[in-house]
C-alpha positions in Angstrom: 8.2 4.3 -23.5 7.0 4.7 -19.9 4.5 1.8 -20.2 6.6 -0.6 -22.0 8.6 -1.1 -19.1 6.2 -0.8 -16.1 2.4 -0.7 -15.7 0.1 -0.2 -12.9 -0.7 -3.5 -11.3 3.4 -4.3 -11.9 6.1 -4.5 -9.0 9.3 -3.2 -8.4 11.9 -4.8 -6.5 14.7 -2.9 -5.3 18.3 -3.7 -6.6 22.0 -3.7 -4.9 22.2 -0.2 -6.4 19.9 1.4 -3.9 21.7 -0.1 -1.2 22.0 2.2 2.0 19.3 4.4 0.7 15.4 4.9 1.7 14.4 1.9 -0.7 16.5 -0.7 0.0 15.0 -4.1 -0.4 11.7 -2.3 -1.0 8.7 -4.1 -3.2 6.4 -1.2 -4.8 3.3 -1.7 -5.8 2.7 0.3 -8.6 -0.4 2.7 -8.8 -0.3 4.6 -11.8 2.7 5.3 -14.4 2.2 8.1 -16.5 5.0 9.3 -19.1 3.4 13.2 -18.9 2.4 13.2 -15.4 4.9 10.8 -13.7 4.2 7.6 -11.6 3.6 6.6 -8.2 3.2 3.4 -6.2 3.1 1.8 -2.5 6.0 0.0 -0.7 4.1 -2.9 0.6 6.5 -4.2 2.7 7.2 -1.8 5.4 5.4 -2.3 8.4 4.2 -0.4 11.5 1.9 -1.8 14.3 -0.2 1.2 16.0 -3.7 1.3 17.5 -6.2 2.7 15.3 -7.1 5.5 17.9 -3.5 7.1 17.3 -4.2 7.1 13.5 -8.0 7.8 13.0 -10.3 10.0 15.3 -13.6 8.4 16.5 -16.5 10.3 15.0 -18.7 11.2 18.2 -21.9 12.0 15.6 -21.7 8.5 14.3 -21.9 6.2 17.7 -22.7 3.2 15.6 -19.0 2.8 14.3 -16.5 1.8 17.0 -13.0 0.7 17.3 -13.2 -3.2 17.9 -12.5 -3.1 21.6 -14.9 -0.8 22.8 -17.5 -3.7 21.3 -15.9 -6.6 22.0 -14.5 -5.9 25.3 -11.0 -7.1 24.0 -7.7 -5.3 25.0 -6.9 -2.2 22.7 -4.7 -3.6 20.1 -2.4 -2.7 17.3 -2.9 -3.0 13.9 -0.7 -3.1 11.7 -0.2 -0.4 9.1 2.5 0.0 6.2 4.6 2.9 4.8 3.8 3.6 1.6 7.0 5.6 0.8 8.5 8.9 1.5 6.5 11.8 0.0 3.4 12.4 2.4 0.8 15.3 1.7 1.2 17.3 4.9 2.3 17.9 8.3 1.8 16.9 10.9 0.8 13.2 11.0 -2.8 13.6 11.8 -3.7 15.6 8.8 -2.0 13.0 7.1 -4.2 10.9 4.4 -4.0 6.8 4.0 -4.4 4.9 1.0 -6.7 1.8 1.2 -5.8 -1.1 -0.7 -9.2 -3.8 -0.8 -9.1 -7.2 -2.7 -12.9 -8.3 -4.0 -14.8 -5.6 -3.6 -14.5 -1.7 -1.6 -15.7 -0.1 0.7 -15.4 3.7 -0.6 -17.0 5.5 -3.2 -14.3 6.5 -5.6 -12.3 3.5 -5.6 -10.5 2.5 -8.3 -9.3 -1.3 -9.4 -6.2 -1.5 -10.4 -6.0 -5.0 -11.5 -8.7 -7.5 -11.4 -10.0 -7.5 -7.5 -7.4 -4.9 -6.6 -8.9 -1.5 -5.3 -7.3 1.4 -3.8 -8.8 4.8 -2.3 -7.2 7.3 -1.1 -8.5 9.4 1.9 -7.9 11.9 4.7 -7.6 10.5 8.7 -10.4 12.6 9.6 -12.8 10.8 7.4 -15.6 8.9 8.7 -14.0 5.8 8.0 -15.7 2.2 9.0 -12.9 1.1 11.0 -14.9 -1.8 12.5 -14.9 -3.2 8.5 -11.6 -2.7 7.8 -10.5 -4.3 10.8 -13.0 -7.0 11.5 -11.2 -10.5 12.1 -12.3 -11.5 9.0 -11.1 -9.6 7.2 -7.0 -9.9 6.9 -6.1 -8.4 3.4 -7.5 -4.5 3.9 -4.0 -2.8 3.8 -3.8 1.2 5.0 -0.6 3.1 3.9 1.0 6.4 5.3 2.6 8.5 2.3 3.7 7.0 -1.2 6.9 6.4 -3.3 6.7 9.5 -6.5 8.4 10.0 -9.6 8.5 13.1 -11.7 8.2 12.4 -15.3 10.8 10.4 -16.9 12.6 10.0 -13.5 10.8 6.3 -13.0 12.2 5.5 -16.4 15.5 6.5 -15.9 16.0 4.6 -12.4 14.9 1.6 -14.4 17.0 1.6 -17.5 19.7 2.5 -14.9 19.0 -0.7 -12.9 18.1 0.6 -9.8 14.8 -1.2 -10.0 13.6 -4.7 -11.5 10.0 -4.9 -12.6 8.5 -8.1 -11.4 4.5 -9.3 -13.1 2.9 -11.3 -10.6 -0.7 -11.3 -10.2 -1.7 -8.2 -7.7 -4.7 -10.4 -6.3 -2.3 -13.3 -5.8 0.0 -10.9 -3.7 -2.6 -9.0 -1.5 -4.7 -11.9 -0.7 -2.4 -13.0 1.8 -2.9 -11.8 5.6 -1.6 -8.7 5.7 -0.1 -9.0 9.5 2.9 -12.0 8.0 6.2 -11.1 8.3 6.9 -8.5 5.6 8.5 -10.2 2.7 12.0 -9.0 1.5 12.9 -8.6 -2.5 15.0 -12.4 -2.4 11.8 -13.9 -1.2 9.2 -11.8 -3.3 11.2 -12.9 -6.2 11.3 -16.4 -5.1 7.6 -16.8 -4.6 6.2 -15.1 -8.0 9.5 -16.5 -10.2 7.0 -17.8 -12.8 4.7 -14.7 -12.9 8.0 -12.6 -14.0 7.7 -13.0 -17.9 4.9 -12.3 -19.3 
């Protein structure tokens, strides 16, 4: 029943009845929906700006990957990161892992595509993660999330037939090709600019 309402690759827009709570006016992304297992997905519009040293630890045994200003000679800057959702895998931040979500092509090993040209990965901050290609100027659309948005099975469901949450069907790579630093987008404009992608 699961899957004939929502799908990986689908979106969720919050409704007036979550008003007031964690998810109002959230868009989810959704990752995986599983009827046994439960479903999770990423709130793409909830933004942080940090500097990558305060998320990810240089790796001294690999002096060929640097944070862009130490190359450049730029100013330290911040980079702007999103909250996936509420439930995080442990505490405190720094032991903390970050989904990757990549349009084209990825990076990582392990990836998976979610919809056509729509990757995510999932690893831990202490990786030895290629900041300078994730964050190159060129590259606008790499998004990195803290934590994730989780339902038990048959909970997802529920919220839906209960009208907390209206599934939206645009096309993922549509949605993530845009740069990732523009203002977020709330649900009334999200709906507005995918209106004919909503029935299938």
């Amino acid at each position: 029943m699961l899957n004939e309402i929502v799908n990986p690759g689908d979106f969720l827009l919050a409704t007036p009845a979550l008003k007031g709570g964690y998810f109002q006016d959230c868009v989810i992304f959704m990752v995986e929906c599983s009827a046994r297992a439960g479903s999770w997905g990423l709130v793409i519009n909830h933004q942080v700006h940090m500097p990558l040293d305060e998320v990810f630890r240089k790796n001294t045994k690999m002096p060929n990957i640097a944070f862009p200003w130490e190359t450049s000679g730029a100013a330290r800057q911040l980079h702007t990161f999103f909250f996936g959702g509420p439930v995080q895998n442990s505490d405190p931040f720094q032991k903390l892992s970050v989904s990757i979500l990549e349009t084209g092509a990825s990076i990582f090993e392990g990836a998976y595509e979610i919809s056509k040209g729509v990757f995510i990965s999932k690893i831990p901050l202490d990786m030895e993660l290629p900041v300078s290609k994730l964050t190159a100027p060129q590259n606008k659309t790499t998004r990195m999330f803290f934590g994730y948005s989780g339902w038990e099975s048959g909970q997802l469901e529920e919220e839906i037939l209960n009208g907390a949450w209206e599934v939206s069907h645009p096309i993922p790579l549509e949605v993530f090709s845009r740069n990732r630093d523009e203002i977020p987008i709330t649900v009334n404009k999200f709906r507005k600019s995918y209106e004919s992608y909503r029935a299938r």
